[in-house]
N, C-alpha and C positions, 0 to 999 in steps of 0.2 A: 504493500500500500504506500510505504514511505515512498518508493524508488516512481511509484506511478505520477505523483504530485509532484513529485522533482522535474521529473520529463515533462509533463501537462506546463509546469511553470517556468520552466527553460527558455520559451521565448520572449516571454514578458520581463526576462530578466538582464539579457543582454543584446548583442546587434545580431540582426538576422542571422540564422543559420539555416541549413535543408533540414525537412525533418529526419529524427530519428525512428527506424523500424526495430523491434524486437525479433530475430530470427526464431524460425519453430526451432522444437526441441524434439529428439528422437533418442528413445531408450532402446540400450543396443546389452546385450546379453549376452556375459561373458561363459556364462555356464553354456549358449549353445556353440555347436561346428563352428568354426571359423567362414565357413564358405556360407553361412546359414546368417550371419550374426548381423549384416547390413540390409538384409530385406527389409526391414521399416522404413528404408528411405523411398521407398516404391510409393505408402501412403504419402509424401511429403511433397515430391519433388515426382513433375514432369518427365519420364526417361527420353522424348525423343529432344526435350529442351537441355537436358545436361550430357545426352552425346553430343549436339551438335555446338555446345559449350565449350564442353570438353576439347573438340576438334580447336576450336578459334585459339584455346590457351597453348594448344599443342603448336599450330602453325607457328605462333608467333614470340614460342621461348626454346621452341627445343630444335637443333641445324638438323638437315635431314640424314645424313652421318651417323646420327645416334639412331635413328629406325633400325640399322641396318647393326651395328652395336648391340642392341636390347635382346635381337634376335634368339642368341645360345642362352640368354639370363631367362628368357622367356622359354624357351624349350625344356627348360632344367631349373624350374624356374627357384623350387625346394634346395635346392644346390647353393643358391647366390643369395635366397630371403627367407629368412629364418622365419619360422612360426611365431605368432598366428596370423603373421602379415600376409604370406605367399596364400595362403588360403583365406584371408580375408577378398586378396585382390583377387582370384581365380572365381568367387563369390560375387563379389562389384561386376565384374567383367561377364555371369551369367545374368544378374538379375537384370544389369542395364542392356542388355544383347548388344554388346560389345565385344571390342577386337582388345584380348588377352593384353598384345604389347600397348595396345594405345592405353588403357589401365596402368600397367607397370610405369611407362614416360608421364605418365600424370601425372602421379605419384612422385618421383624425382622432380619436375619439372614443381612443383608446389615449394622445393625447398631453394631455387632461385627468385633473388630479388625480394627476400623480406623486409622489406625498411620498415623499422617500427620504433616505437620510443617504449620505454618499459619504465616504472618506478615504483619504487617502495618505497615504503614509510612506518615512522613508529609512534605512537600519539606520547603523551605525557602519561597517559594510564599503560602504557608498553603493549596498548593494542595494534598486531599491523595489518597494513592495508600495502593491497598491490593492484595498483592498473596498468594499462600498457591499451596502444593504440596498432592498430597490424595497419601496414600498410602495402600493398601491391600494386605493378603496373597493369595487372586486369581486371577492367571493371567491371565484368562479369560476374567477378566471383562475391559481391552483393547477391546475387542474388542464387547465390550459392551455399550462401554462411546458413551453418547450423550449428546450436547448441547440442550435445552428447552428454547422456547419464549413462555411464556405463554401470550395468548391474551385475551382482555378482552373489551370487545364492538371495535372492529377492530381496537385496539390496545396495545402496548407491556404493559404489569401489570407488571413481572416482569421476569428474566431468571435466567437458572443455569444450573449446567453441571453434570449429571446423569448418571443409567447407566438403560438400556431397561427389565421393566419390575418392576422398582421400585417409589413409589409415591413421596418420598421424598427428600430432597435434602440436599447436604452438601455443597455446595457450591452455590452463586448468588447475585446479586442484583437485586434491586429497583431500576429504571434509574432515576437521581437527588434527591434519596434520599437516601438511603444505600447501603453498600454488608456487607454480613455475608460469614464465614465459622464455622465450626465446625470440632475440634480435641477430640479423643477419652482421658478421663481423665485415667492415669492409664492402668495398666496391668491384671481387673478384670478374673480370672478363666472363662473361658466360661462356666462352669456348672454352679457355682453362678449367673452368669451375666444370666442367661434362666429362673432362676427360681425367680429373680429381676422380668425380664421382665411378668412371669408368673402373679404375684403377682400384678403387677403394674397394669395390663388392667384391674384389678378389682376393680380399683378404678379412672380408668381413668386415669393416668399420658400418658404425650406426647410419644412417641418417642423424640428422640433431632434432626431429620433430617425433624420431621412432623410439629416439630415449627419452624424452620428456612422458611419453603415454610409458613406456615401461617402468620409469622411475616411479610418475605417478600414479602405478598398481602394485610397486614393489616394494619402493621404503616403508621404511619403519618408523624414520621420522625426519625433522630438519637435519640432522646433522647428518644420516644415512644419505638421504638425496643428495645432500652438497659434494660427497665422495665420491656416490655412483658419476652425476653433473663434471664434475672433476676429471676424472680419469677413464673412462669409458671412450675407447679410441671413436674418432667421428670421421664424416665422410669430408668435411669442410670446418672453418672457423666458428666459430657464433660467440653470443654470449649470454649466458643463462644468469635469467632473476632470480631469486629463489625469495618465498617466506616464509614464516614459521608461524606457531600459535602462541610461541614466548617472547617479550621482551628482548632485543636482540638479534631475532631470527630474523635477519635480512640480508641480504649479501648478492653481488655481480659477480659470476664469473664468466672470465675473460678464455675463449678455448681456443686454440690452435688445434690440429690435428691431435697431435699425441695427448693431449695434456693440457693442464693450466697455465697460462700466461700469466693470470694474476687476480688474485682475490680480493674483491671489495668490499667488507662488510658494513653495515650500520654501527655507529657509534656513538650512542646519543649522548653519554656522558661528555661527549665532546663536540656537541655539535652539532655530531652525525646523523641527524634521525632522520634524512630520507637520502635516497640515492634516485640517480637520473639517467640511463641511457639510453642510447639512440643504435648508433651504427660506425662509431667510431671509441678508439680505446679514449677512457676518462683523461689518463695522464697529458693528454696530446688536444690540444683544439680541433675542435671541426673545420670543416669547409669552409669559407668566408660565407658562402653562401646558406647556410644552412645553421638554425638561430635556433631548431628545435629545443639545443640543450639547454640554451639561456634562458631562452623563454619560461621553460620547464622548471627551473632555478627560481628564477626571479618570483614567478607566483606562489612556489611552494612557500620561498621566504617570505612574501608577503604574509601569505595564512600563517606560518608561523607552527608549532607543533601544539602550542592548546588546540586549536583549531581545528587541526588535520581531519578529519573522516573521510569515510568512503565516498561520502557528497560534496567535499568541497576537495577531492582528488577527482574526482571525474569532471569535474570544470576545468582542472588545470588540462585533462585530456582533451577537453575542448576550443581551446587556445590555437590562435593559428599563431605560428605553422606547427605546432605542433600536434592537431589535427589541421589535414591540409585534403586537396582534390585525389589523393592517391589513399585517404585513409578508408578503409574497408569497412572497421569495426573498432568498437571501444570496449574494453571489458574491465570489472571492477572487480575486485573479487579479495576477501580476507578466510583462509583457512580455520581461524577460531570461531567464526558467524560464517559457515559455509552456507545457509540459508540467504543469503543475500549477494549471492554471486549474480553478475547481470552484464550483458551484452547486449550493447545496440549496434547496429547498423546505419553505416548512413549509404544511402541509396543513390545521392551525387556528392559526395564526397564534402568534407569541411568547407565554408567559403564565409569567416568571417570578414568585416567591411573594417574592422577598425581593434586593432590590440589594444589600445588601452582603457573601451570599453569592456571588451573582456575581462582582464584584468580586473577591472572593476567589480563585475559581474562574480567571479573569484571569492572577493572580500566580504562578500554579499551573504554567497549564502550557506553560512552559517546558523543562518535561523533557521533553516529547515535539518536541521540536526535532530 
């Protein structure tokens, strides 16, 4: 109820925005087959609208070099994709009457070009909050995004907010035990970054969107996840949010292939109490052109950490640029009040007229706490 008055009162609060949609939600069942476990999205989602989708995200992220690549992964396909992905996608690719490889490059193809902004936070009560904004270059995939309960003996194991037709996740928690997102590290060449990935299934490295759902059905708690996050060889860079349901539990890491680069945790006795990234390492300035992080700064310090909630962190999400014309979805989410995890959509992307309206808008609302 609180989250619906918040949205209802969003316009009246700041400078024009598009509106926001809530994506359907689809409960997927880990107790059944793998191949069995995504027919729900059949009730949700159009199948000749999300192959002929499917095909535009295909054209226009993956060279056609890799068709002819996927091939032997796709023949053998138990060989290269560990369970219970290879038969979740064997599953996608019956229910939607699709072509086997165009599934498998869909799939990879999800995990180029994440731009996203991610942050945590920790209140004065050591309650935390984590949002993060996904951003991609296809617009399509609005109207793609779905929220996931995954169940497991009839009940919630863990959620996250997707999009139809993909295993993996960049966004979710653990109810009273974690959330994760994942930001794309860097501006890798997509030919490099295919033939990374090429290379990698040969010797097993994750996706970074296939650990986050593993993580978040496996750990045990914050500090579990932050290990597996850590050292679990990957296919490319990234950098994993992590939160927890204590005081303290917040932390960036920074991945390279093998391993960690660099651990950023919250530090409130210092300071510290929220962290901010995007798509580039903390230590090192962004882009000239690219203001998400400051931006992202400057509001949280405005709020201040009395302040901080889940309602006056999803305004800072709303901030251009950082929500901007590429941003897909907003998600808000704290692992100790897993009840109030929430995803919206925007359906033409952010287009505020004026920052320091927003900002304003920011400082605001506090009242609806």
């Amino acid at each position: 109820m609180e989250w619906t008055v918040v949205l209802l009162l969003l316009p009246l609060l700041g400078p024009p925005c598009r509106a926001q949609v809530a994506p359907p939600t689809v409960s997927i069942s880990l107790d059944e087959e793998p191949e069995e476990r995504w027919k729900p999205l059949l009730k949700v989602f159009d199948v000749a609208y999300l192959n002929k989708a499917a095909a535009a995200i295909i054209d226009s992220t993956v060279p056609k070099w890799v068709h002819h690549l996927i091939v032997p992964i796709v023949n053998s396909l138990e060989k290269y994709i560990p369970p219970p992905y290879a038969g979740e996608i064997r599953g996608l690719a019956s229910h939607f009457g699709g072509n086997l490889t165009d599934i498998v490059i869909l799939n990879f193809a999800y995990e180029v070009s994440a731009f996203c902004t991610s942050i945590i936070t920790q209140d004065k009560s050591g309650n935390i909050y984590h949002g993060r904004n996904l951003d991609y270059p296809h617009p399509v995939l609005r109207n793609m995004t779905l929220n996931v309960i995954f169940m497991k003996n009839g009940k919630m194991a863990y959620q996250g907010t997707t999009f139809a037709g993909y295993v993996g996740l960049w966004t979710g928690q653990s109810p009273k035990k974690i959330t994760i997102s994942g930001d794309q590290r860097g501006t890798e060449h997509w030919w490099n970054w295919w033939k990374n990935v090429a290379s990698a299934l040969l010797v097993h490295a994750s996706p970074v969107s296939w650990l986050v759902r593993e993580t978040l059905e496996e750990a045990e708690d914050f500090q579990d996840a932050v290990i597996r996050l850590s050292k679990t060889p990957l296919i490319t860079g990234v950098y994993y949010i992590v939160g927890g349901v204590r005081p303290g539990e917040g932390v960036i890491i920074t991945r390279d292939r093998k391993g960690p680069v660099d651990i950023w945790p919250l530090d409130p006795m210092y300071d510290g109490w929220f962290r901010v990234e995007t798509n580039f390492d903390h230590w090192l300035p962004p882009p000239p052109s690219d203001h998400r992080r400051q931006v992202a700064n400057d509001a949280l310090k405005s709020i201040g950490q009395k302040r901080i909630n889940s309602y006056s962190l999803y305004q800072v999400l709303t901030l251009s640029p950082v929500c901007n014309r590429g941003t897909i979805y907003s998600t808000v989410m704290s692992a100790k009040s897993a009840e109030k995890y929430m995803t919206v959509v925007w359906p033409k992307g952010c287009r505020y007229t004026n920052n320091t309206d927003s900002l304003l808008t920011v400082q605001g609302a506090q009242t609806f706490h």
